[in-house]
Biopython code that builds the backbone (N, CA, C, O; Angstrom):
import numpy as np
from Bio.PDB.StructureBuilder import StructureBuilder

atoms = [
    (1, "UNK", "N", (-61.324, -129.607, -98.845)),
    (1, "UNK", "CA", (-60.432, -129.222, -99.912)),
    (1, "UNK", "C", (-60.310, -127.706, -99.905)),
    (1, "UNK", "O", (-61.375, -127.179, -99.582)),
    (2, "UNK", "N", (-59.338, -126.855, -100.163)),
    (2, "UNK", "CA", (-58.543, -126.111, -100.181)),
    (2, "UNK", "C", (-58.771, -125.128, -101.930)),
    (2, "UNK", "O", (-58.341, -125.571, -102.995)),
    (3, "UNK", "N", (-59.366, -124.078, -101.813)),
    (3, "UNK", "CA", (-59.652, -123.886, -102.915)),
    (3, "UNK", "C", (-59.235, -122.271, -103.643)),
    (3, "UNK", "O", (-60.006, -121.314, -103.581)),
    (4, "UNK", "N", (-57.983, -122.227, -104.264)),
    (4, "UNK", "CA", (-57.776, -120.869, -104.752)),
    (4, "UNK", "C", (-58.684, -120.312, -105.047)),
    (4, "UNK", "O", (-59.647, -121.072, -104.953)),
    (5, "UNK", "N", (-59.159, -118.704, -105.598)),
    (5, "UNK", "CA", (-59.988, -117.957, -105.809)),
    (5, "UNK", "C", (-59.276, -116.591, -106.773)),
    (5, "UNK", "O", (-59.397, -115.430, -106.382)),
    (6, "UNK", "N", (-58.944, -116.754, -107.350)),
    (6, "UNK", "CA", (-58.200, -114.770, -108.024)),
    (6, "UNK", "C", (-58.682, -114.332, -109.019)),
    (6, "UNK", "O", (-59.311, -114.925, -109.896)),
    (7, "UNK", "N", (-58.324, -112.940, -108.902)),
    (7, "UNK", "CA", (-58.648, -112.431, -110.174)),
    (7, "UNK", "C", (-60.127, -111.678, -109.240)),
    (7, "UNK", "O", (-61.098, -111.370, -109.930)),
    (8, "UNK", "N", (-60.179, -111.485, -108.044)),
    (8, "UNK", "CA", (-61.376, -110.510, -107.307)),
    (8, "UNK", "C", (-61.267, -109.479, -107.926)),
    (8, "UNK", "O", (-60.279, -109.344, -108.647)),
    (9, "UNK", "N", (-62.188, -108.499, -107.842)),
    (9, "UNK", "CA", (-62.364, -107.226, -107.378)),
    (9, "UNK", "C", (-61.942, -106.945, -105.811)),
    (9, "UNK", "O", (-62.558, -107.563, -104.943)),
    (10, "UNK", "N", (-60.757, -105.896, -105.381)),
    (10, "UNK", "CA", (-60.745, -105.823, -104.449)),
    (10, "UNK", "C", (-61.713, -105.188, -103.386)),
    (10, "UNK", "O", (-61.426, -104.730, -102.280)),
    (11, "UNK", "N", (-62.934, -105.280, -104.010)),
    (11, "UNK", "CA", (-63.935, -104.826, -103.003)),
    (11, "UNK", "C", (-64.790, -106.473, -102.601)),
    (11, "UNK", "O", (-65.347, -106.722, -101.531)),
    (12, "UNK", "N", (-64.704, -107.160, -103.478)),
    (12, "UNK", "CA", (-64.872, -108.316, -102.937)),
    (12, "UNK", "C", (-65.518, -109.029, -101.446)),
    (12, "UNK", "O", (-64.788, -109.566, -100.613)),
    (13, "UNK", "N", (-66.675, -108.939, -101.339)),
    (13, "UNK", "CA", (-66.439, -109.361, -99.803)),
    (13, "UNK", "C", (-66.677, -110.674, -99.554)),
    (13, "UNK", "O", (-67.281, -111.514, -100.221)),
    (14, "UNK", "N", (-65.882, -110.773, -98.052)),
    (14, "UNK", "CA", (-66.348, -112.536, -97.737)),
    (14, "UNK", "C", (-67.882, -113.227, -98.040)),
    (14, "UNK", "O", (-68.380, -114.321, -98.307)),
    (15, "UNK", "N", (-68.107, -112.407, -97.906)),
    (15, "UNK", "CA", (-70.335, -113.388, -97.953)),
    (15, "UNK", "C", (-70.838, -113.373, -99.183)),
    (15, "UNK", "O", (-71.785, -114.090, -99.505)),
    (16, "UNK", "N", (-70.241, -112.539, -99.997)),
    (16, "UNK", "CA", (-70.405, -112.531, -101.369)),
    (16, "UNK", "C", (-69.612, -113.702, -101.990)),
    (16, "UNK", "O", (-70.179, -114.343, -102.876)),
    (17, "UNK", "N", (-68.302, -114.064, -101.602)),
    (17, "UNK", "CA", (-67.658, -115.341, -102.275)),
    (17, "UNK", "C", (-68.458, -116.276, -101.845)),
    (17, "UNK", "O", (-69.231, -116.823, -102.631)),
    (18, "UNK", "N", (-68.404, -116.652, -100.389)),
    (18, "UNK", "CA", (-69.390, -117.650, -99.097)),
    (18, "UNK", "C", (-70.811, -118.046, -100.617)),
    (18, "UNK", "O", (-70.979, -119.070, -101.280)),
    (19, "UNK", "N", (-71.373, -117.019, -100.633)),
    (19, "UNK", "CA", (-72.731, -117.095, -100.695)),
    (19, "UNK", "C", (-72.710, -117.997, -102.245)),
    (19, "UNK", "O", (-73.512, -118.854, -102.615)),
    (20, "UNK", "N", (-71.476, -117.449, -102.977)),
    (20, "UNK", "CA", (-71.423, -118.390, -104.619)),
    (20, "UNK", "C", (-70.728, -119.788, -104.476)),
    (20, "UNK", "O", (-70.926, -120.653, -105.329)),
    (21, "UNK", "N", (-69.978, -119.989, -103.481)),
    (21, "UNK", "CA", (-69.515, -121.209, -103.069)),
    (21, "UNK", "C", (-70.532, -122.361, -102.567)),
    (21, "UNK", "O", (-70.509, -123.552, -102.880)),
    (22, "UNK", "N", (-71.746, -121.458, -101.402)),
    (22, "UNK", "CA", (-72.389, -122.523, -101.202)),
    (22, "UNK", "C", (-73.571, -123.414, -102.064)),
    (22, "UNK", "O", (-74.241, -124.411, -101.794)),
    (23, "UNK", "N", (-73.455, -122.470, -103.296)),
    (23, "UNK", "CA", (-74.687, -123.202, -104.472)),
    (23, "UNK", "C", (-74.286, -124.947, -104.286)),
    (23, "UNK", "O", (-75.067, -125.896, -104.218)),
    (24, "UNK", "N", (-72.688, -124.939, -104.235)),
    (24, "UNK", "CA", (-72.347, -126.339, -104.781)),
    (24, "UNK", "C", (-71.851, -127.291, -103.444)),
    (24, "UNK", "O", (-71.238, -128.357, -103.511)),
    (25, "UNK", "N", (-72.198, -126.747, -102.506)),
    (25, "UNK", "CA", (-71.960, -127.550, -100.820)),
    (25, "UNK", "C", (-71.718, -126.691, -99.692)),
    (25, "UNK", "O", (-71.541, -125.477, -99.791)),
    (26, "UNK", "N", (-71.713, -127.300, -98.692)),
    (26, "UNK", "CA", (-70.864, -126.426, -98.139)),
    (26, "UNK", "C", (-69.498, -125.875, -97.464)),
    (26, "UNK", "O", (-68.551, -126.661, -97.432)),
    (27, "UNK", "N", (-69.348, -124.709, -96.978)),
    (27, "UNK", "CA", (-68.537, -123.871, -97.256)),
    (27, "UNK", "C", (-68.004, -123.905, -95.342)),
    (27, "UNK", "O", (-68.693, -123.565, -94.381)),
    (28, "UNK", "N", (-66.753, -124.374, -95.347)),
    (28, "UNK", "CA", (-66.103, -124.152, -93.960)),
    (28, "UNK", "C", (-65.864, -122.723, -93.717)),
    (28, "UNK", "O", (-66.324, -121.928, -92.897)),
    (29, "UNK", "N", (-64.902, -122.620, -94.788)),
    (29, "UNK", "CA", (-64.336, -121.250, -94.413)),
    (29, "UNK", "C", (-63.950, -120.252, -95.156)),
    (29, "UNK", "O", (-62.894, -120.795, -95.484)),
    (30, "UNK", "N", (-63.911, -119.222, -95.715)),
    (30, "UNK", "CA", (-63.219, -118.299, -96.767)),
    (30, "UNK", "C", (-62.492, -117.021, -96.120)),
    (30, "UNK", "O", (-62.997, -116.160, -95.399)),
    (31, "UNK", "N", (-61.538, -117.100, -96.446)),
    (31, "UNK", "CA", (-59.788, -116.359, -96.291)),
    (31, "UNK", "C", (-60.057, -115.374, -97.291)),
    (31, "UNK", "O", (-59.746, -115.872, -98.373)),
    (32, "UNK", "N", (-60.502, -114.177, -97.445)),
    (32, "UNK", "CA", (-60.032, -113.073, -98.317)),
    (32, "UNK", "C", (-58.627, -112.546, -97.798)),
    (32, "UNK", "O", (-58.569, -112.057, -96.670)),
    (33, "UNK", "N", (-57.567, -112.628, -98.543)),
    (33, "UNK", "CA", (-56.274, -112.173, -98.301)),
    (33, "UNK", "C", (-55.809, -110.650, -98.850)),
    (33, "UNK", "O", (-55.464, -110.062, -99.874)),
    (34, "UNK", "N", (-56.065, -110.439, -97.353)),
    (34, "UNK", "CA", (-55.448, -108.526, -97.459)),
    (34, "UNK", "C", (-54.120, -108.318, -97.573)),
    (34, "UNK", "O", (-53.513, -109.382, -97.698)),
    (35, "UNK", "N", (-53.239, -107.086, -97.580)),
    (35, "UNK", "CA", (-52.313, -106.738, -97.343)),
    (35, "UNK", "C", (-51.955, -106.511, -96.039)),
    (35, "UNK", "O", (-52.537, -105.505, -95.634)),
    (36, "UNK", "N", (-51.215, -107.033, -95.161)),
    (36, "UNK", "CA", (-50.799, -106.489, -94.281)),
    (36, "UNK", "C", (-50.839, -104.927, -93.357)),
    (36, "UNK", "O", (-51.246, -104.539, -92.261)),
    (37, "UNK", "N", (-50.128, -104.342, -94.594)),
    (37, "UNK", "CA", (-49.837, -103.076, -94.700)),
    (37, "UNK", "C", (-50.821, -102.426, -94.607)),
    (37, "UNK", "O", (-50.888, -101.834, -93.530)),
    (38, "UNK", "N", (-51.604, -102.270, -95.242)),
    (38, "UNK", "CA", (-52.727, -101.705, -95.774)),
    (38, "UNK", "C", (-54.567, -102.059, -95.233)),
    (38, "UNK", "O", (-55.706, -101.623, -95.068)),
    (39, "UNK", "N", (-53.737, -103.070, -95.174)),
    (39, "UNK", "CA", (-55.651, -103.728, -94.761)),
    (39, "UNK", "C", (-56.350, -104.071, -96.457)),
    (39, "UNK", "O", (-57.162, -104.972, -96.670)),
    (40, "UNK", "N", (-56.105, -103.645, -96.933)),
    (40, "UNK", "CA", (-56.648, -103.560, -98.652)),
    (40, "UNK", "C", (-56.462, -105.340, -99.362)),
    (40, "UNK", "O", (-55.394, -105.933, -99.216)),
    (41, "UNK", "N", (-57.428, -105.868, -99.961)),
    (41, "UNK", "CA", (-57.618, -106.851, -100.432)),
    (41, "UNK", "C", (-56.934, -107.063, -101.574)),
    (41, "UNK", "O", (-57.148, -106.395, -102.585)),
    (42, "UNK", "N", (-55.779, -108.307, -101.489)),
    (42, "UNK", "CA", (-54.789, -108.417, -102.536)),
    (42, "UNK", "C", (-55.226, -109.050, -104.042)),
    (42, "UNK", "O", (-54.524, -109.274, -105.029)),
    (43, "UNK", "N", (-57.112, -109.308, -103.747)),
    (43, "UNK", "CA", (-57.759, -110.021, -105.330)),
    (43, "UNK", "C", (-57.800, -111.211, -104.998)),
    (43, "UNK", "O", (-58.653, -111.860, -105.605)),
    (44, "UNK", "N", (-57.282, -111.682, -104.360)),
    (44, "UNK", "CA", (-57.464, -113.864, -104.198)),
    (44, "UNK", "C", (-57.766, -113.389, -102.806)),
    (44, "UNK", "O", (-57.632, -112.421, -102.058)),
    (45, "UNK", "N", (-58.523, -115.312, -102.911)),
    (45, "UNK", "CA", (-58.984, -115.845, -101.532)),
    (45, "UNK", "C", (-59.065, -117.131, -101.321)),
    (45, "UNK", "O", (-59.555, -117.695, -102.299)),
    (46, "UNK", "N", (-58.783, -117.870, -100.426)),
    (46, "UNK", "CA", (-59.405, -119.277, -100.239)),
    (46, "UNK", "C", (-60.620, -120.028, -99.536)),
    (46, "UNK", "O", (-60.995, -119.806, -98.384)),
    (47, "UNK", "N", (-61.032, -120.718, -100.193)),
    (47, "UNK", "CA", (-62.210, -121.313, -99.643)),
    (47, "UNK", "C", (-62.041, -122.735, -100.076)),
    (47, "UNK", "O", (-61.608, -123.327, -101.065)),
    (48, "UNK", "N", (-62.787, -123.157, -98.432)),
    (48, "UNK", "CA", (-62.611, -124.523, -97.987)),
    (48, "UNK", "C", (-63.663, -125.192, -97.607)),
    (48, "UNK", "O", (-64.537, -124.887, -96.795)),
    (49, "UNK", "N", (-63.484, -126.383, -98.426)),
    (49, "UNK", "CA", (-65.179, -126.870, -98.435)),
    (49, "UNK", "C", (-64.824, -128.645, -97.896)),
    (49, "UNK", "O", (-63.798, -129.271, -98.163)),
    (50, "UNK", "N", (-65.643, -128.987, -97.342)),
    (50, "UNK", "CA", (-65.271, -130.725, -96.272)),
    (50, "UNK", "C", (-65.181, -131.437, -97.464)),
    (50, "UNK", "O", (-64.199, -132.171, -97.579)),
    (51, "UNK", "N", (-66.081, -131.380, -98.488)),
    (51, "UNK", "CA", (-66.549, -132.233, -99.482)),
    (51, "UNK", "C", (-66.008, -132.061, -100.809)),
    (51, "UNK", "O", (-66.310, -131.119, -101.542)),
    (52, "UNK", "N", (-64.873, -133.368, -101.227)),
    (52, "UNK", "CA", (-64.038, -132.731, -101.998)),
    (52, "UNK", "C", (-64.381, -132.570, -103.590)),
    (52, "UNK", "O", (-63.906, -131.702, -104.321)),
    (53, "UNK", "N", (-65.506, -133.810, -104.055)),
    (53, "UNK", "CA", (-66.745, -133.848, -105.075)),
    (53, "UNK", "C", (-67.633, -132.716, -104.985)),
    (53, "UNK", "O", (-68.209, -132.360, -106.013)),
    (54, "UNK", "N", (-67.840, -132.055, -103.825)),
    (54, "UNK", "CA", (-68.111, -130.973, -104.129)),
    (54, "UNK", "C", (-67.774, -129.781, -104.514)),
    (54, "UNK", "O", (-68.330, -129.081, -105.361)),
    (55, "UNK", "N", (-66.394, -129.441, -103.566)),
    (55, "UNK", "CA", (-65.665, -128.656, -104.119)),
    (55, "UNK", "C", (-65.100, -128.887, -105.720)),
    (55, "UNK", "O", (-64.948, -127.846, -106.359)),
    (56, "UNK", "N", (-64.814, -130.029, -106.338)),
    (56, "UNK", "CA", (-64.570, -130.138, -107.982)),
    (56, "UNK", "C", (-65.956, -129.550, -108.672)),
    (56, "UNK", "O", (-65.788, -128.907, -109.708)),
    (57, "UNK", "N", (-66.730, -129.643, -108.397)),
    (57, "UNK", "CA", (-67.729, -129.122, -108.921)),
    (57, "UNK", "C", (-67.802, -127.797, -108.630)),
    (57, "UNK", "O", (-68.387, -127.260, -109.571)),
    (58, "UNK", "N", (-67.567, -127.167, -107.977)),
    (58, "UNK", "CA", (-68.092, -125.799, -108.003)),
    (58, "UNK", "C", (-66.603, -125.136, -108.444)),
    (58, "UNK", "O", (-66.603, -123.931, -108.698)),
    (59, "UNK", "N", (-65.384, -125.853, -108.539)),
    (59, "UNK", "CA", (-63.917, -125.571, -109.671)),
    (59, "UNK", "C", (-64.482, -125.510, -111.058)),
    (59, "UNK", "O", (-64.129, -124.659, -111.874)),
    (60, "UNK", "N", (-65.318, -126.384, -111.281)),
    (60, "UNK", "CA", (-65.032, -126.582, -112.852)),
    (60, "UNK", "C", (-66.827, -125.323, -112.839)),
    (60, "UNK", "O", (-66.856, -124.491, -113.746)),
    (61, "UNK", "N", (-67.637, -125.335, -112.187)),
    (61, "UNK", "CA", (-68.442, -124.364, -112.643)),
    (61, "UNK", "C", (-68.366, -123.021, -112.366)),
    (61, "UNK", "O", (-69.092, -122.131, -112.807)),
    (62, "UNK", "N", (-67.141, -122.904, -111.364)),
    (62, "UNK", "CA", (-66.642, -121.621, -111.157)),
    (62, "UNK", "C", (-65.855, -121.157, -111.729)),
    (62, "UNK", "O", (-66.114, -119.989, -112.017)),
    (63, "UNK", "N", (-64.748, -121.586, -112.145)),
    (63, "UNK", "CA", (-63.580, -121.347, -112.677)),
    (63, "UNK", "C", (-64.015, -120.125, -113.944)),
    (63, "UNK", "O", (-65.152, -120.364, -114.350)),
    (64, "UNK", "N", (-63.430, -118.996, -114.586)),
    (64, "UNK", "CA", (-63.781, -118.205, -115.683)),
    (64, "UNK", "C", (-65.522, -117.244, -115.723)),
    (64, "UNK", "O", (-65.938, -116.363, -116.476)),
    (65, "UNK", "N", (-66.131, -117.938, -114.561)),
    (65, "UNK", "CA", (-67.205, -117.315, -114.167)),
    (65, "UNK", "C", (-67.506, -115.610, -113.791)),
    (65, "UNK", "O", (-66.565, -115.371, -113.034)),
    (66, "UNK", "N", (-67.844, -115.067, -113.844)),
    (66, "UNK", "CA", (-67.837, -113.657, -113.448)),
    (66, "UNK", "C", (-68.386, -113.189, -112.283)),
    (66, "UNK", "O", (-69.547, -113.481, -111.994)),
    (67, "UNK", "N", (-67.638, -112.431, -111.505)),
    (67, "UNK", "CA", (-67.936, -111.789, -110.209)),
    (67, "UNK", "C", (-67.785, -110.387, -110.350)),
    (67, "UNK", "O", (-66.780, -109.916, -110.883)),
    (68, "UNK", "N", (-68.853, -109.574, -109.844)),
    (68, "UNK", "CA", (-68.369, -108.320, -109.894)),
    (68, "UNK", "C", (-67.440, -108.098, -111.168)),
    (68, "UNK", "O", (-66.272, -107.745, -111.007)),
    (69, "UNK", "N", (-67.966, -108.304, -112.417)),
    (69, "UNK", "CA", (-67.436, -107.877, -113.809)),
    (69, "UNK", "C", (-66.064, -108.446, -113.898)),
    (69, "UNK", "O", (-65.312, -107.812, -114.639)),
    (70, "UNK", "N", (-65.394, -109.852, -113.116)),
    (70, "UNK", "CA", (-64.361, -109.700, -113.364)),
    (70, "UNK", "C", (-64.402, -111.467, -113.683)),
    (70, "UNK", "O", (-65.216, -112.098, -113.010)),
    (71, "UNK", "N", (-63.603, -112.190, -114.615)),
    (71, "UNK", "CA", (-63.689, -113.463, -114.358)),
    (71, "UNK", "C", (-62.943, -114.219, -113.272)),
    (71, "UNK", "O", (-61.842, -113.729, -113.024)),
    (72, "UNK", "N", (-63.242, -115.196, -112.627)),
    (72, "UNK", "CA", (-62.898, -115.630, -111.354)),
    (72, "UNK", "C", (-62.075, -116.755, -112.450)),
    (72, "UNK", "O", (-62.453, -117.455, -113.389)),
    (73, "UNK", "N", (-60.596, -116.476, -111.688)),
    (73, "UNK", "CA", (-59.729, -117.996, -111.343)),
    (73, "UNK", "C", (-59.675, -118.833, -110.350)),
    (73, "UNK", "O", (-59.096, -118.697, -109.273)),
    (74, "UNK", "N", (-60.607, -120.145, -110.938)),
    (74, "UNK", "CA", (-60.780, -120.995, -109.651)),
    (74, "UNK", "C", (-60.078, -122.335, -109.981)),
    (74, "UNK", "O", (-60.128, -122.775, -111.130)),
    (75, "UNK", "N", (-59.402, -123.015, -108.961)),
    (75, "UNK", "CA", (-58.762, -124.204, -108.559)),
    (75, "UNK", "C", (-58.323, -124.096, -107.601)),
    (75, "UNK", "O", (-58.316, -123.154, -106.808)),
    (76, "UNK", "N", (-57.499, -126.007, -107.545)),
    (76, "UNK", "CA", (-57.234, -126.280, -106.278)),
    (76, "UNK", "C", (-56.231, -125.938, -105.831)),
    (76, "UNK", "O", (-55.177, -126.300, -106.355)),
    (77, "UNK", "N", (-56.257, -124.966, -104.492)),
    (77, "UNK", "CA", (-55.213, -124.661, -103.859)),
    (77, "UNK", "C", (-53.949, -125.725, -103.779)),
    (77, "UNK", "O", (-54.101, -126.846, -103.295)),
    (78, "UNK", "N", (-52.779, -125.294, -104.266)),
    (78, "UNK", "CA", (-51.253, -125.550, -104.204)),
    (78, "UNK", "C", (-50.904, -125.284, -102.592)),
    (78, "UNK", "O", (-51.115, -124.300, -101.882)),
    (79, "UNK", "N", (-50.382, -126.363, -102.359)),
    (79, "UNK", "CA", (-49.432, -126.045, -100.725)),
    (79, "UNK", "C", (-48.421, -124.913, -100.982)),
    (79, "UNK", "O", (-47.702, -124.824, -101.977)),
    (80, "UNK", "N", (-48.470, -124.029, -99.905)),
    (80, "UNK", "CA", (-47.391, -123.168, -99.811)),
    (80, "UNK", "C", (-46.492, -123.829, -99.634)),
    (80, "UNK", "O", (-46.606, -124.727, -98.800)),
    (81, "UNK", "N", (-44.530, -123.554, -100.747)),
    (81, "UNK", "CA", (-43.631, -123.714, -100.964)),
    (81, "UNK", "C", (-42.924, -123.772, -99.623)),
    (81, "UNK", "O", (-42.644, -122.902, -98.797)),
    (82, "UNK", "N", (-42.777, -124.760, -99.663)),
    (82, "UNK", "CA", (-41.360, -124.682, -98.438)),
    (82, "UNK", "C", (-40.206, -123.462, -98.683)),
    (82, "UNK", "O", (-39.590, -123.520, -99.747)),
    (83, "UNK", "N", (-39.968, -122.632, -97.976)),
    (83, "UNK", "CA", (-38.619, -121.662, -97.526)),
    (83, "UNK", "C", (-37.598, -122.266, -96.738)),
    (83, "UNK", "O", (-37.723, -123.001, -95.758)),
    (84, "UNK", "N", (-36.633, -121.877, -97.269)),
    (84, "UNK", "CA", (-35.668, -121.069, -96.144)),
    (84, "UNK", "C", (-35.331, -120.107, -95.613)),
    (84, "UNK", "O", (-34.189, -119.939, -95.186)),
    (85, "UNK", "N", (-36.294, -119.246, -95.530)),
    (85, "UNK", "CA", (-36.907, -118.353, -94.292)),
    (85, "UNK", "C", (-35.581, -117.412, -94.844)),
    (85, "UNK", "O", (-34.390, -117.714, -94.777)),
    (86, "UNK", "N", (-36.097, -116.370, -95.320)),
    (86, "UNK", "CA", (-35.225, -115.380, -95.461)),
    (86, "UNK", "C", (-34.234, -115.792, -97.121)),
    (86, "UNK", "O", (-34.278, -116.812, -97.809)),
    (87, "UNK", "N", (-33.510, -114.659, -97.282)),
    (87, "UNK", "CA", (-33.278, -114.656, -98.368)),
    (87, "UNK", "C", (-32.149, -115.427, -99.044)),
    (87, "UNK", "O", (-31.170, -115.060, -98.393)),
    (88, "UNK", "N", (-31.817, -116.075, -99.746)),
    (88, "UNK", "CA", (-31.033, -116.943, -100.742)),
    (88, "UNK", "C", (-29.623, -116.471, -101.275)),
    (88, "UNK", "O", (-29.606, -115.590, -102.135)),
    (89, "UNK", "N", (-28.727, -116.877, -100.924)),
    (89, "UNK", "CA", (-27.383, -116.263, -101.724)),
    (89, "UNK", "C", (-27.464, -117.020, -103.081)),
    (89, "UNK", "O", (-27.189, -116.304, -104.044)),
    (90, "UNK", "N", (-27.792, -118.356, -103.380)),
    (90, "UNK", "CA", (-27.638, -119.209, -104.737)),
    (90, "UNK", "C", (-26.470, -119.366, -104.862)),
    (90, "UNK", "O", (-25.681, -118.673, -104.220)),
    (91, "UNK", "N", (-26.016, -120.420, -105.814)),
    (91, "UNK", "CA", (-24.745, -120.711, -105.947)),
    (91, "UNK", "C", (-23.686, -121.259, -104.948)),
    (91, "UNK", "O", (-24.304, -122.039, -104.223)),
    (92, "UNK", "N", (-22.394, -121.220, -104.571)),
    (92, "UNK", "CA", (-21.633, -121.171, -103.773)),
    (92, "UNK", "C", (-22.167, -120.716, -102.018)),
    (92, "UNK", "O", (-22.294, -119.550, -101.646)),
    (93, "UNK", "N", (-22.400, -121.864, -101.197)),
    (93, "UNK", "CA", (-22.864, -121.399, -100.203)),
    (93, "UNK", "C", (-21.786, -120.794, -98.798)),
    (93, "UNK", "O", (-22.315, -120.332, -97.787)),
    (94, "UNK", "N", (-20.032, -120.902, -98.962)),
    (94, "UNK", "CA", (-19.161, -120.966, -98.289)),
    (94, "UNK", "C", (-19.257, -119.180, -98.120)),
    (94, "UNK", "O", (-19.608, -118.317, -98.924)),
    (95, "UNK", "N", (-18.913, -119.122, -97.107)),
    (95, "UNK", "CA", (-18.865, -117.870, -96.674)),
    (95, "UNK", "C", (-17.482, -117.029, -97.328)),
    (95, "UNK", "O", (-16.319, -117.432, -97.365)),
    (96, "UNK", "N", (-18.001, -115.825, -97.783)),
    (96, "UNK", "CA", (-16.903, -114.881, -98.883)),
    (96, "UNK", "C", (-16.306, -113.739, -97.412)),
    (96, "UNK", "O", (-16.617, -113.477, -96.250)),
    (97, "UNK", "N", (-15.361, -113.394, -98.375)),
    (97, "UNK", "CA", (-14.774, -112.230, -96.742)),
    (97, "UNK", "C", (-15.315, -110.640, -97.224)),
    (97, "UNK", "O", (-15.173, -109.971, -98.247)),
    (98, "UNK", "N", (-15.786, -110.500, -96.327)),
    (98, "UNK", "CA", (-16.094, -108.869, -96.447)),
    (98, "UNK", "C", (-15.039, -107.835, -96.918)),
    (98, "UNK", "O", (-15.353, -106.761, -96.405)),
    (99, "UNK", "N", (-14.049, -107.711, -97.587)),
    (99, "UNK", "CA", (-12.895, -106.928, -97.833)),
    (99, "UNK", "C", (-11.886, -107.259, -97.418)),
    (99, "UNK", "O", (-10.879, -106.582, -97.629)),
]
sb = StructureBuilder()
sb.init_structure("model")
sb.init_model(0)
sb.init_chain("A")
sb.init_seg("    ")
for serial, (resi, resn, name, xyz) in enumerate(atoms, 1):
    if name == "N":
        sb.init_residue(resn, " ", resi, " ")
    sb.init_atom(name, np.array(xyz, "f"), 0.0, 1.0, " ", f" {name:<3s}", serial, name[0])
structure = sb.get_structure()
């Protein structure tokens, strides 16, 4: 299971999330999500655990918990939204004339 994380401190590090995740099973993998740009940590992360009774448990005892002075938002990761890749005119999709 697939497990949001926000509301970090962007100093946050991976073994520090790892290490509070594995109280309640264990822990495949954790995604701290940087900026691109920057390299700099955007505050969320995901972590992914085999065991999905486990992972509910460490949601509901994690969730509002405090890390590094900050309270953690924890649940279950949402699938990323399907796109259409690039940006949206809305409305009327027929092509308008340039002048």
């Amino acid at each position: 299971m697939k497990i949001f994380v926000g509301n970090l401190d962007f100093n946050a590090a991976e073994s520090s999330i790892r290490s509070l995740f594995e109280r309640y099973g264990q822990v495949e993998q954790v995604n701290v999500v940087t900026d691109r740009d920057t390299g700099r940590s955007r505050g969320f992360a995901f972590v992914e655990m085999p065991d999905s009774a486990q992972a509910n448990q460490a949601i509901k005892a994690l969730n509002g918990s405090d890390l590094d002075g900050r309270a953690l938002n924890v649940n279950e990761a949402r699938p990323k939204p399907e796109s259409g890749g690039g940006y949206s005119r809305g409305g009327n999709q027929r092509q308008r004339s340039r002048w």
